[in-house]
N, C-alpha and C positions, 0 to 999 in steps of 0.2 A: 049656333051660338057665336057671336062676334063681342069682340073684346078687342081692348086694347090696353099696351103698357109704355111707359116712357123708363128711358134708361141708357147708359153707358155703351156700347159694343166693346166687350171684352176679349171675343173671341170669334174669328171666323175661318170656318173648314172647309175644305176644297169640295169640288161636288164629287158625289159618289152616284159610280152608274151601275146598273145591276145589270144583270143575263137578261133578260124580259127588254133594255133599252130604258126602264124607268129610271130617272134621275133626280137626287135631294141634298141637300146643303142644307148644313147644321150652325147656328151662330148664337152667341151667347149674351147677353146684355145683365148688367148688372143696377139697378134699381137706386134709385137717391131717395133714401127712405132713413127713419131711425136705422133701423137693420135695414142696411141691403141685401137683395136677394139677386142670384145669379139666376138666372134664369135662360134653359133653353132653347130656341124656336127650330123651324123649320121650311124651308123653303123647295117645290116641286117643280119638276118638269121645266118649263121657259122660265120660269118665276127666278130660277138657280141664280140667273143674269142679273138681277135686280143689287147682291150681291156685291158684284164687281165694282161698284162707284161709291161704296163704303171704306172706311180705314177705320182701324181701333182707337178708340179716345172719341167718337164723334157722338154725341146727345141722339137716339132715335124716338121715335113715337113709332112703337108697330102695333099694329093690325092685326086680330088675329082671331081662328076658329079652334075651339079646341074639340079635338078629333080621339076617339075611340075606339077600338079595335078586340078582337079574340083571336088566339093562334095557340093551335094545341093544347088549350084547357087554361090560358094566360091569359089575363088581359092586359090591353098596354094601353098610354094616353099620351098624345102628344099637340104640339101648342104648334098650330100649321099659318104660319105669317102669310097673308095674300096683300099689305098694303105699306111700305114704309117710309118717312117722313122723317127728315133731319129735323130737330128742333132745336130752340137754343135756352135752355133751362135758367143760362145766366141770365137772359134778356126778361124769362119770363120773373123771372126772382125781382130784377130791378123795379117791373111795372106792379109786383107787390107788394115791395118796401120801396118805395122813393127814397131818394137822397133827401135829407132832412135842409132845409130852405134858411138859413138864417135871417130873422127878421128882428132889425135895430126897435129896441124901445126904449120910449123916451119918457120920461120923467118929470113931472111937472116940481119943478126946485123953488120952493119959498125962501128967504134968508134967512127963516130963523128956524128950519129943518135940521136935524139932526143928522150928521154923517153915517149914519148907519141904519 
């Protein structure tokens, strides 16, 4: 299942490596919505890199699979980013409301028109 969400980058966590050699990095974006929603993702293995060339405050569009798991009678679900995309939400806002265009109208004036 592939999905995606556009949003904020609120927050990013340094990679964590486990005993096994696997490695994941956690980041959080937060949604431009009535309610916004903070939202987690996750990023594996080489993917961690992708990462580094983000800062907080930047607009993303990510990519994402959300993934399911069991572990000792629990189950767990997490939102695994494989794709991410700066976007620019103010640019997209502008090409859906334009700047309003002032156009002169003119008035066809008899003399014996009324001022009002």
């Amino acid at each position: 299942m592939s999905l995606e969400l556009k949003g904020k980058i609120k927050v990013i966590n340094q990679t964590e490596t486990f005993g096994s050699g696997f490695t994941k990095r956690e980041f959080v974006i937060t949604t431009a919505e009535q309610y916004p929603q903070d939202v987690k993702f996750e990023v594996v293995k080489e993917k961690c890199a992708l990462l580094d060339r983000y800062k907080i405050g930047q607009e993303l569009n990510v990519h994402f699979n959300v993934r399911g798991n069991e572990y000792a009678g629990k189950y767990y679900v997490s939102l695994q980013a494989w794709k991410i995309e700066i976007t620019s939400m103010a640019t997209s806002n502008q090409r859906a409301n334009p700047t309003p265009v002032m156009v002169a109208f003119v008035q066809d004036v008899d003399s014996d028109s009324l001022p009002f």
